[in-house]
SEFI-368286 format. One line per 8 residues: their letters; for each residue x negated, y negated, z negated of C-alpha. Coordinates in steps of 0.05 Angstrom, whole numbers, plus 5000, padded with zeros to 4 digits. Layout:
<rs>
A) X Y Z  ...
</rs>
This chain:
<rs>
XXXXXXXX) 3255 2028 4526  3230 2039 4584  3223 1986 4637  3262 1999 4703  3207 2014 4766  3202 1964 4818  3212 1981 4889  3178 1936 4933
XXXXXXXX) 3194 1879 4969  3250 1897 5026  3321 1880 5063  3378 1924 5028  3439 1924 5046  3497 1946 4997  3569 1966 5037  3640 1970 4990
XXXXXXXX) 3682 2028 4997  3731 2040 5059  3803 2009 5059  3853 2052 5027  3919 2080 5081  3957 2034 5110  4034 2027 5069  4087 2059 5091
XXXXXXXX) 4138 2050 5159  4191 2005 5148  4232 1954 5194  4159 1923 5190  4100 1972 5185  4057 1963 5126  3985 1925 5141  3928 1965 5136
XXXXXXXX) 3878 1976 5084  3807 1936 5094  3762 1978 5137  3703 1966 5089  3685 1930 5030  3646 1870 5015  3579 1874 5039  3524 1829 5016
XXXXXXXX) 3448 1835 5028  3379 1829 4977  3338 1802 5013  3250 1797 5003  3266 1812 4931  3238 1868 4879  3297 1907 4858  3304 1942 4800
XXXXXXXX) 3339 2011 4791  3413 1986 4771  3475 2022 4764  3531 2009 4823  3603 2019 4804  3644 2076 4823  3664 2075 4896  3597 2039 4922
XXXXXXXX) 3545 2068 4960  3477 2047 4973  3458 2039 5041  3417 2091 5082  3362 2038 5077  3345 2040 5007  3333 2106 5013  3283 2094 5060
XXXXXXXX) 3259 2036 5020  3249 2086 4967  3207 2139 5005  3175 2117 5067  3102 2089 5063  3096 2011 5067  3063 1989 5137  2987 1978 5129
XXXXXXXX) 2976 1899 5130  2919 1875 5177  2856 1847 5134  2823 1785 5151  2760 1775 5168  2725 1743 5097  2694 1668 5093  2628 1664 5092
XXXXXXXX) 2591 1639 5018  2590 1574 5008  2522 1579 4993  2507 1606 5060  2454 1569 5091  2404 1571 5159  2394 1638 5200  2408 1578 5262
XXXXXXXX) 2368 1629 5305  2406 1693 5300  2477 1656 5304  2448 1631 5376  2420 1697 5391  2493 1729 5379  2526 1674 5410  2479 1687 5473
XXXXXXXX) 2502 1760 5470  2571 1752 5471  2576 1703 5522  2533 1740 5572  2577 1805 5568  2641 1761 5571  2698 1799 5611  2659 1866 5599
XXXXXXXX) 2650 1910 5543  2591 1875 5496  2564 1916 5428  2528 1877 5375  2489 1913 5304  2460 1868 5265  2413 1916 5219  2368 1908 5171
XXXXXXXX) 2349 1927 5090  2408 1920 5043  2425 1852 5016  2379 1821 5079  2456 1779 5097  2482 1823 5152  2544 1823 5129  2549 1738 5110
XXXXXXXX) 2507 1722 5185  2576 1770 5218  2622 1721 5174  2588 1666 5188  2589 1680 5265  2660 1689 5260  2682 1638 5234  2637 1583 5273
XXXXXXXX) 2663 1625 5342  2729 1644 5323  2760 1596 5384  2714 1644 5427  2758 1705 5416  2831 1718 5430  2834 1757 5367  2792 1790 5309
XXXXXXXX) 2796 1851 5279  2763 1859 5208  2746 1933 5191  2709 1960 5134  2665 2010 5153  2635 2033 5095  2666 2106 5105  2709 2143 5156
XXXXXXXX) 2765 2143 5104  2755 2060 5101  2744 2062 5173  2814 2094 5185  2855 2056 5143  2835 1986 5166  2852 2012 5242  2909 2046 5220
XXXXXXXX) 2935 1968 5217  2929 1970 5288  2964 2027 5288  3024 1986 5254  3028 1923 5300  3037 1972 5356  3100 2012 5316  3052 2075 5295
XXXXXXXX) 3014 2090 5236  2951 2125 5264  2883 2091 5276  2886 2132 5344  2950 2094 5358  2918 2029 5343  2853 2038 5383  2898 2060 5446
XXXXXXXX) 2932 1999 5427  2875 1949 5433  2846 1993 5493  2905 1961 5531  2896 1897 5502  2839 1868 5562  2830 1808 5527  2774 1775 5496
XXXXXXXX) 2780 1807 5429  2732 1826 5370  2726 1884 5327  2680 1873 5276  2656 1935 5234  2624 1927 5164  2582 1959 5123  2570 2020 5185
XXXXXXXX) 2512 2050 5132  2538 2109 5126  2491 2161 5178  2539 2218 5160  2594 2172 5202  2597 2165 5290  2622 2097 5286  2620 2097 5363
XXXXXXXX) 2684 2152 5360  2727 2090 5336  2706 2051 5387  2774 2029 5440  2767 2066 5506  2764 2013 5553  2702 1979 5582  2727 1904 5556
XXXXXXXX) 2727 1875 5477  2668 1857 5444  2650 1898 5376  2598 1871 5329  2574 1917 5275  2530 1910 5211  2492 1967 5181  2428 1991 5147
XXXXXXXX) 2414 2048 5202  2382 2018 5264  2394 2083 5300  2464 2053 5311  2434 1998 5360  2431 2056 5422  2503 2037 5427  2485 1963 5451
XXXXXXXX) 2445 1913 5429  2406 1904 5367  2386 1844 5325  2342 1860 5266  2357 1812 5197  2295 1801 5159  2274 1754 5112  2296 1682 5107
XXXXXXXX) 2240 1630 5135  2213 1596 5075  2249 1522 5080  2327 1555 5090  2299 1605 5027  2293 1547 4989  2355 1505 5001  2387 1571 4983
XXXXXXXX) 2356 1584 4923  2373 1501 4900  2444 1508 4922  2454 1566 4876  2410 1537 4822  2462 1480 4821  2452 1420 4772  2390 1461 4750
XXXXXXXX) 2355 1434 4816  2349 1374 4800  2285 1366 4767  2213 1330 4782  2178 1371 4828  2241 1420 4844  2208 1425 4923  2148 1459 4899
XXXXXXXX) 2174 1495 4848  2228 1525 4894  2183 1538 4943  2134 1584 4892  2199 1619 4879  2229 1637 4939  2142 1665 4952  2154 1708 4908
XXXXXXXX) 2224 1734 4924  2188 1745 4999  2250 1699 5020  2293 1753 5010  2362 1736 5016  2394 1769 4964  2338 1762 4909  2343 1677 4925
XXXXXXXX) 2415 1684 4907  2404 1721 4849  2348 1682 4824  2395 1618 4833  2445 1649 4800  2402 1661 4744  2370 1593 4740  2439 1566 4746
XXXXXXXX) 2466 1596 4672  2411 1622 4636  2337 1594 4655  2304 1531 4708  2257 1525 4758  2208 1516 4721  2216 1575 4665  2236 1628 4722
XXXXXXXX) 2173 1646 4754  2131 1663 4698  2194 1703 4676  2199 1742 4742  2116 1758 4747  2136 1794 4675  2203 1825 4678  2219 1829 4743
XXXXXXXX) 2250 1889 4744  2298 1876 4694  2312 1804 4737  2321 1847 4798  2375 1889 4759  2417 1826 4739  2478 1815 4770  2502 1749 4802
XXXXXXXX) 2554 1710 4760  2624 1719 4781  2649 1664 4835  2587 1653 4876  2592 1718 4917  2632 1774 4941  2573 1813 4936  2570 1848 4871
XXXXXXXX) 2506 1887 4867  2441 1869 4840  2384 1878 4885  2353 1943 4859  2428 1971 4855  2436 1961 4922  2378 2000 4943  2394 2052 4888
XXXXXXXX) 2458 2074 4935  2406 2089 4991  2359 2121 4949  2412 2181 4920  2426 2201 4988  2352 2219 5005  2314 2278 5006  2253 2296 4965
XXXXXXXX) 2206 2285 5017  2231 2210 5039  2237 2192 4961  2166 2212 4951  2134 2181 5007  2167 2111 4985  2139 2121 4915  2072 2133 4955
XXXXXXXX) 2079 2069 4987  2098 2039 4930  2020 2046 4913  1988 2015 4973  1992 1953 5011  2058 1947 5045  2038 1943 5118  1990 1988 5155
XXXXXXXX) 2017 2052 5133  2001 2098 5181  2010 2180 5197  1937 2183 5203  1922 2173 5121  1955 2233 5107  1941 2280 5167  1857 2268 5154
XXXXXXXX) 1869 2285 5082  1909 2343 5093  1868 2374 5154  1789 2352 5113  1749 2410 5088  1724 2382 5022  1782 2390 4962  1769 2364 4897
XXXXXXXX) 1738 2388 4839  1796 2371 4786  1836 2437 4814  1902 2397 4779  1890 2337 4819  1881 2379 4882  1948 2413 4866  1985 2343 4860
XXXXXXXX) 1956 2329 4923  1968 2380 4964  2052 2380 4927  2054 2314 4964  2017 2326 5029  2062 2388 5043  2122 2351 5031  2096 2305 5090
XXXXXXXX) 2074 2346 5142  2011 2391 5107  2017 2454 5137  1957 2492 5105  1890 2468 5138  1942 2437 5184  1988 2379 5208  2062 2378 5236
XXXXXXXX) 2076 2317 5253  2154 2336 5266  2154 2339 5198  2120 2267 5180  2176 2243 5236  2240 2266 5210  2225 2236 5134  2200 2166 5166
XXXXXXXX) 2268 2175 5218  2307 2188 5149  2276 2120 5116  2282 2081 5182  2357 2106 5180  2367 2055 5111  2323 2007 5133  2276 2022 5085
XXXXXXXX) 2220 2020 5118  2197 1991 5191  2164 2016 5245  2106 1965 5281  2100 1994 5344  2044 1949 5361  1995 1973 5306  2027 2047 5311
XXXXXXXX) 2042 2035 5223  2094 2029 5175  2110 1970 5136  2156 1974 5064  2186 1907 5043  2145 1888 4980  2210 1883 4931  2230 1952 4964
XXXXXXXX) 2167 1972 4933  2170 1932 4861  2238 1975 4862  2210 2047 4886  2139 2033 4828  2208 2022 4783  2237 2090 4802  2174 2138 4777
XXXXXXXX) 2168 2174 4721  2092 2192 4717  2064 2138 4742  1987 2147 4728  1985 2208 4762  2019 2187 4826  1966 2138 4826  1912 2184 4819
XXXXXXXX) 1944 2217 4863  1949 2170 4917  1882 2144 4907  1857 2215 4918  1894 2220 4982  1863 2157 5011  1800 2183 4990  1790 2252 5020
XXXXXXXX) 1822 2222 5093  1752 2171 5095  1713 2198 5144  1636 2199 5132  1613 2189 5216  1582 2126 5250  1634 2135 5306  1675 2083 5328
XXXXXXXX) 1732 2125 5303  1705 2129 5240  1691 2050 5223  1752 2027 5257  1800 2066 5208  1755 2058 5143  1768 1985 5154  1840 1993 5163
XXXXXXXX) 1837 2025 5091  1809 1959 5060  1876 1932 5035  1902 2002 5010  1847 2013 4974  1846 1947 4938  1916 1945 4924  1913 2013 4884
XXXXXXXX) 1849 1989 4851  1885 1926 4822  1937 1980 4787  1894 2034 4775  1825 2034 4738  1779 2081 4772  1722 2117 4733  1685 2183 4745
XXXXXXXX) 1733 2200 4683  1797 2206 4728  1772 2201 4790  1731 2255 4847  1664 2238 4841  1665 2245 4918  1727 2202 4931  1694 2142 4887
XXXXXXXX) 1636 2143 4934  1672 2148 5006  1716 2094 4976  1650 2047 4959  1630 2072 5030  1690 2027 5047  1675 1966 5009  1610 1967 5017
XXXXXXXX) 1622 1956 5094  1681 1902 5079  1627 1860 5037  1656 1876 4969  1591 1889 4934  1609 1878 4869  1658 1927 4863  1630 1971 4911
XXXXXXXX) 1567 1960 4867  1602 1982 4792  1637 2048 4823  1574 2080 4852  1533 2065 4796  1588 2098 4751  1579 2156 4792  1501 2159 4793
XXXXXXXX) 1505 2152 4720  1545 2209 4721  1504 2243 4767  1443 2236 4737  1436 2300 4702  1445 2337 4775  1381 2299 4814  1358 2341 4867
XXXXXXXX) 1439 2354 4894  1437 2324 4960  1506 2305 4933  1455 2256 4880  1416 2231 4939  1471 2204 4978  1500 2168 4918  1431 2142 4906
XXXXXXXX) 1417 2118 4978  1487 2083 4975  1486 2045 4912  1406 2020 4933  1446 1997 5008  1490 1956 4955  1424 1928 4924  1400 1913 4990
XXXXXXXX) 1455 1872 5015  1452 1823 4937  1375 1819 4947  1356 1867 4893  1306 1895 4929  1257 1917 4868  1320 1956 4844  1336 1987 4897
XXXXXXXX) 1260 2008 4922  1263 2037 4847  1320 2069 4853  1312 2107 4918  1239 2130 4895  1272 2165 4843  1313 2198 4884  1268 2228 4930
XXXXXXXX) 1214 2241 4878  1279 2286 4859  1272 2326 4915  1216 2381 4922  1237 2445 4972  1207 2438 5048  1279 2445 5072  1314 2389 5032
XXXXXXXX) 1258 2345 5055  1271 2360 5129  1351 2354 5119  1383 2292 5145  1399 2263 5069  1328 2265 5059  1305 2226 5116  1362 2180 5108
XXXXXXXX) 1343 2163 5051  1275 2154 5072  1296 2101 5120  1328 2065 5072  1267 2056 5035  1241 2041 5096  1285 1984 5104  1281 1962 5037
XXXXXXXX) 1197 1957 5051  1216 1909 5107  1251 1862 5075  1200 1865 5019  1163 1836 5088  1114 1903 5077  1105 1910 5145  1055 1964 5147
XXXXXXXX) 1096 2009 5091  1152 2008 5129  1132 2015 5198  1088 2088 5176  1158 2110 5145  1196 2095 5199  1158 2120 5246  1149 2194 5203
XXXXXXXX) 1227 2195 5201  1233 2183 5274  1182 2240 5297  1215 2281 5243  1282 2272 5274  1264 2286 5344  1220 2345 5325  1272 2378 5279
XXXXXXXX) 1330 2353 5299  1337 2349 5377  1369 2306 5422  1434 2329 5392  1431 2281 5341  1423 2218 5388  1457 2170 5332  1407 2189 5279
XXXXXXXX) 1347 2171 5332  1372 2103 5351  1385 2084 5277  1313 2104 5271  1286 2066 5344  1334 2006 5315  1298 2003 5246  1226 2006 5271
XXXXXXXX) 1250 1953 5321  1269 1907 5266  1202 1920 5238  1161 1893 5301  1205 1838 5306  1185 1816 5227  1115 1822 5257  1130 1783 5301
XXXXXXXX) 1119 1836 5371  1174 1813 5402  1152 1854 5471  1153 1915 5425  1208 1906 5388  1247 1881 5459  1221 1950 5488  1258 1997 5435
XXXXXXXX) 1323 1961 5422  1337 1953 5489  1337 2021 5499  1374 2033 5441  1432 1987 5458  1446 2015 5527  1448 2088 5491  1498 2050 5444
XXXXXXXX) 1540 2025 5493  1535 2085 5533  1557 2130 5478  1598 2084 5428  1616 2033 5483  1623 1952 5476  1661 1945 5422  1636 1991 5367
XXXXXXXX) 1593 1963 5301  1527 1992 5314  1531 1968 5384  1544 1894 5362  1498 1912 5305  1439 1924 5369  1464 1863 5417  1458 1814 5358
XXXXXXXX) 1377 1844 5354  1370 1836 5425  1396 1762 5418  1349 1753 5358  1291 1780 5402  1310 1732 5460  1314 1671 5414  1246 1677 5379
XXXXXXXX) 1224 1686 5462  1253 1614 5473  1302 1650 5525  1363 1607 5486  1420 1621 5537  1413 1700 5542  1413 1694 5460  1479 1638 5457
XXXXXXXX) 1506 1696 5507  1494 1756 5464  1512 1722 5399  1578 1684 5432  1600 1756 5454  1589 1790 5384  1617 1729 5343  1686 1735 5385
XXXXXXXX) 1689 1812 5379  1678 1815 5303  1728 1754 5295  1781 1795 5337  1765 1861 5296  1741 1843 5224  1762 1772 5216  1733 1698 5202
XXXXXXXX) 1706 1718 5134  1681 1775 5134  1605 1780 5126  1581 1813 5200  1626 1753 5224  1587 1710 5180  1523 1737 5196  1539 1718 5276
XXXXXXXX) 1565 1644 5258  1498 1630 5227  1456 1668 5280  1498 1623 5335  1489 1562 5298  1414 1570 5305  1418 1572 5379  1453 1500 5383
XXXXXXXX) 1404 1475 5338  1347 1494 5378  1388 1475 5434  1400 1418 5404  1471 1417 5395  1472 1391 5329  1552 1384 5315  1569 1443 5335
XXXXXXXX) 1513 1475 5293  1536 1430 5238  1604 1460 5238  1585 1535 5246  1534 1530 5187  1580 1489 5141  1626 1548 5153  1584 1595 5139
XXXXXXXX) 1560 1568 5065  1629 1570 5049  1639 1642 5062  1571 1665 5039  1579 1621 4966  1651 1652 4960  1625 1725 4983  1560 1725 4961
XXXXXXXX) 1548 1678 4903  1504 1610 4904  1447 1640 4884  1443 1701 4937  1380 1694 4984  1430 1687 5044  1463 1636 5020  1412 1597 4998
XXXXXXXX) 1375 1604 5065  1443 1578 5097  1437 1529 5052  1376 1505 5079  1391 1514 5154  1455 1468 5144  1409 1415 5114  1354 1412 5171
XXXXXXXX) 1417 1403 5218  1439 1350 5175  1362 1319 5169  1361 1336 5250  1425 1299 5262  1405 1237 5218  1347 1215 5248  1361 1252 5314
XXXXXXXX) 1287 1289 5316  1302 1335 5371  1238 1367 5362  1242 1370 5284  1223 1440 5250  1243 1473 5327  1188 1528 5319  1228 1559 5258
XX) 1235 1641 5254  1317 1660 5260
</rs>
């Protein structure tokens, strides 16, 4: 049988038939018949279809009950989580907002990555300031259909069923209201067209496209600080917290999770029914992207969606182009991704050998902006405009780069099919955009490379087997300069063993001069004289031996001489490359010249002629800072000679000046540890000890066997002489000989 449908909840009313005729005229008229029958009313009742006897009528109201579309009922702003802890800051920074544009027409976004807490910070705000506003209007934003629906409620309380109705409604209402839009992600969508025409009202909005903060003021939600991260991440845990040590442990957790707000929940979640604190790190470093899948358990969130499905939603409404250049990023270090990476390895004249490599490569560069030996950087624009739009990456305006969220890029590594070759791939584009010049340009942006170029090598293993021979060497050109000898070390020898067979390729010579620079720098001198000797016994036309490879590899054998301390052998050499270079090669080539004036500098100063040597790199570092100006690393590289030659002259403050200026500049540009910094801590130390400013010697040198044992090794001949500079201070400071050991070479 089937069951009778329910009409919904309503007033009927249900009228009897009309009195019959009134009786006939007698001496006494007969009385009328009743005008109408018994009425009686259902009220806020569901009514089922029923049968009414003959002679009833239902009411012109049920009729309408029966027909006419229910009135849309007004939603209600949601509660915040329970869970919902910190983000102090931004509910002041809102408040502040509000409260400045009061009387006038304020506009709030709150944007940021999906599942940052946009959406629980706006609930949160709401319900803290709800007193503030004379009324709130909750609307779901997540689509113009949603968007129209919610306001058609507005529509309702003023007697009309249109969202137009409603906004005209509120437009009139010059109160202190809030309309609060959710979920505005959609870019497809002018939320500002449902905005009430009227220059009062306050309207907060939370989306994923930070385009939408032209229409007022915009409050970016990134990740949680590290201490409200935590207290999340216990509160969801639960009872699972509490265990020995649950600070610490929470606190490597929420590391991990980069304090991201919706991967803490999650992982609470998680620790809370199926795992602990203790268990779920390991377990995330080795199946994190299934963790980052899971859903939350029912009841601790209106939020639904796992992290990664989140992101998925973004991810299906991008084009080719913005989903490969996240899977690119997905391969380097999340900040400092910049335009230039890809426009120096599309517009580069050398291509690789492997022509399917080069074909990958150029697939992705074109998609980017490669326009054949060019770059349109319209092009690179609109994809990174179509990412920002999502939130999916960031712009640093400061450092002109991009910056992916590091579980944005567990996700995007997640997403690819092949992932080997986009590594290759990648790897190959970094490659071909390292410049090979001594300009300032050049050095500044191979050391911005440093991370990248790490990152992928911690993922991918590169060999001359799937790697450019060419690429592997600019990339040791980078490490090489960072202080990473080791590695910088094993990939050039892999490609002078692979080499080998082509000696007498200038393409061999480089390789060779390189790897015996590497030896240099660990103190294998004997190997490296070896080494380069072989190489240029590999050489045998007039012309190769007049080309610049030649003779730079000739001064590296040169340098290698001097610090064999065979003065003689390498001053002749210099000196032959020098008078080579200005015979053959002009003035034109005014780097190449100084390197050599530099280098036979060095050599007088190992002899000890300091006028000499004082004479040529002088000369040399005004050229420098002339050409390269103050900041470049050849131009330190000179001023830290010149402060070297004034120290061994006794002249102690021009040489604390010199080295004071060059320590600051390389801690600004390379940082505390690397080993140029290094070298200037020690050479600075030496000048307060023969000033006799013993702490502050003590503390540079102490520094500075630290860095060169964790750089170097303990055994390296620079840290062992730092090893013994630090103990004469010590010895110095002890029995406070101010004249102890003072004639010692820097």
């Amino acid at each position: 049988m089937t069951e009778p449908e329910m009409l919904s909840s309503t007033n009927i009313t249900v009228t009897g038939p009309k009195g019959g005729p009134g009786g006939k005229g007698g001496l006494t008229g007969g009385h009328g018949g009743t005008a109408e029958g018994h009425q009686f009313t259902l009220a806020d009742a569901s009514i089922s279809n029923f049968t009414v006897n003959t002679g009833l009528q239902v009411a012109p109201q049920l009729a309408s009950a029966n027909t006419s579309k229910p009135k849309q009922q007004r939603k209600l702003c949601p509660l915040p989580e329970p869970f919902f802890v910190g983000r102090q800051q931004v509910l002041n920074e809102m408040n502040e907002c509000f409260n400045k544009h009061r009387g006038s027409r304020c506009v709030l976004v709150l944007h940021g990555l999906g599942g940052s807490g946009k959406s629980q910070l706006a609930f949160k705000f709401v319900h803290k300031a709800r007193k503030r506003f004379s009324d709130i209007f909750y609307v779901d934003a997540s689509n113009e259909q949603t968007i129209q629906d919610d306001l058609n409620a507005l529509g309702a309380v003023a007697s009309a069923d249109t969202y137009e109705t409603g906004l005209r409604w509120l437009a009139h209402k010059q109160d202190e209201w809030l309309l609060l839009f959710d979920n505005a992600n959609d870019t497809k969508v002018d939320i500002a067209k449902f905005f009430p025409n009227c220059s009062f009202g306050n309207i907060l909005i939370t989306t994923r496209n930070q385009e939408v903060c032209t229409l007022g003021t915009g409050i970016k939600i990134g990740d949680m600080d590290i201490e409200d991260a935590k207290q999340l991440l216990l509160n969801c845990a639960g009872d699972k917290a509490g265990v020995k040590d649950k600070e610490e442990l929470a606190t490597a957790i929420v590391k991990e999770l980069h304090c991201f707000t919706l991967a803490v929940k999650h992982a609470g979640s998680y620790i809370h029914t199926r795992s602990t604190l203790n268990s779920y790190l390991p377990l995330f470093r080795t199946s994190h992207d299934r963790l980052l899948r899971e859903k939350q358990i029912q009841g601790q969130s209106h939020y639904d969606l796992s992290v990664y499905t989140t992101w998925d939603l973004s991810f299906s409404k991008l084009s080719l182009a913005a989903k490969t250049f996240l899977q690119i990023c997905s391969q380097l270090h999340y900040e400092g991704i910049t335009e230039e990476i890809f426009q120096r390895a599309s517009i580069g004249q050398e291509e690789l050998k492997d022509s399917k490599v080069q074909h990958q490569v150029t697939g992705l560069l074109c998609l980017l902006g490669k326009q054949d030996k060019s770059w349109d950087t319209l092009i690179f624009n609109d994809v990174m405009q179509e990412l920002q739009s999502y939130s999916l990456i960031t712009y640093d305006h400061q450092d002109d780069s991009y910056r992916i969220h590091p579980l944005v890029q567990l996700w995007s590594n997640a997403s690819i099919n092949e992932l080997e070759t986009l590594q290759q791939s990648v790897l190959a584009i970094v490659g071909l955009s390292i410049p090979l010049g001594i300009g300032a340009e050049d050095y500044i942006y191979r050391h911005k490379l440093l991370h990248h170029i790490s990152d992928i090598a911690q993922q991918f293993d590169i060999t001359p087997s799937n790697m450019d021979l060419g690429v592997i060497s600019r990339i040791t050109i980078v490490l090489a300069e960072e202080g990473r000898l080791q590695h910088a070390e094993k990939l050039e020898f892999a490609v002078w063993e692979a080499q080998k067979q082509q000696l007498g390729d200038c393409d061999a010579l480089q390789t060779a001069t390189i790897l015996a620079g590497i030896y240099c720098q660990q103190g294998r001198l004997s190997e490296a004289e070896a080494l380069q000797k072989e190489a240029l016994d590999s050489i045998t036309t007039l012309m190769q031996k007049e080309g610049p490879q030649f003779l730079s590899s000739m001064e590296q054998l040169a340098e290698i001489y001097r610090k064999q301390s065979r003065w003689k052998d390498a001053e002749d050499l210099y000196i032959t490359v020098l008078e080579t270079r200005k015979s053959h090669l002009g003035d034109g080539n005014l780097l190449q010249i100084l390197s050599s004036m530099s280098a036979l500098a060095a050599t007088y100063m190992k002899q000890c002629r300091w006028k000499d040597a004082e004479n040529l790199e002088t000369q040399v570092l005004s050229l420098l800072e002339q050409f390269h100006g103050e900041l470049h690393p050849d131009t330190l590289r000179s001023k830290a000679n010149v402060a070297k030659i004034y120290w061994n002259q006794d002249r102690l403050e021009d040489a604390e000046a010199f080295d004071a200026a060059v320590l600051k500049i390389r801690e600004e540009r390379l940082g505390a540890e690397h080993l140029d910094t290094v070298k200037s801590k020690a050479s600075l130390a030496l000048t307060y000890w023969k000033q006799n400013r013993l702490d502050e010697a003590k503390t540079l040198q102490t520094a500075v066997v630290k860095a060169r044992k964790c750089l170097l090794g303990e055994d390296h001949p620079d840290t062992l002489k730092s090893i013994r500079h630090l103990e004469k201070t010590l010895r110095s400071r002890k029995y406070d000989d101010e004249g102890h050991n003072k004639d010692s070479k820097k």
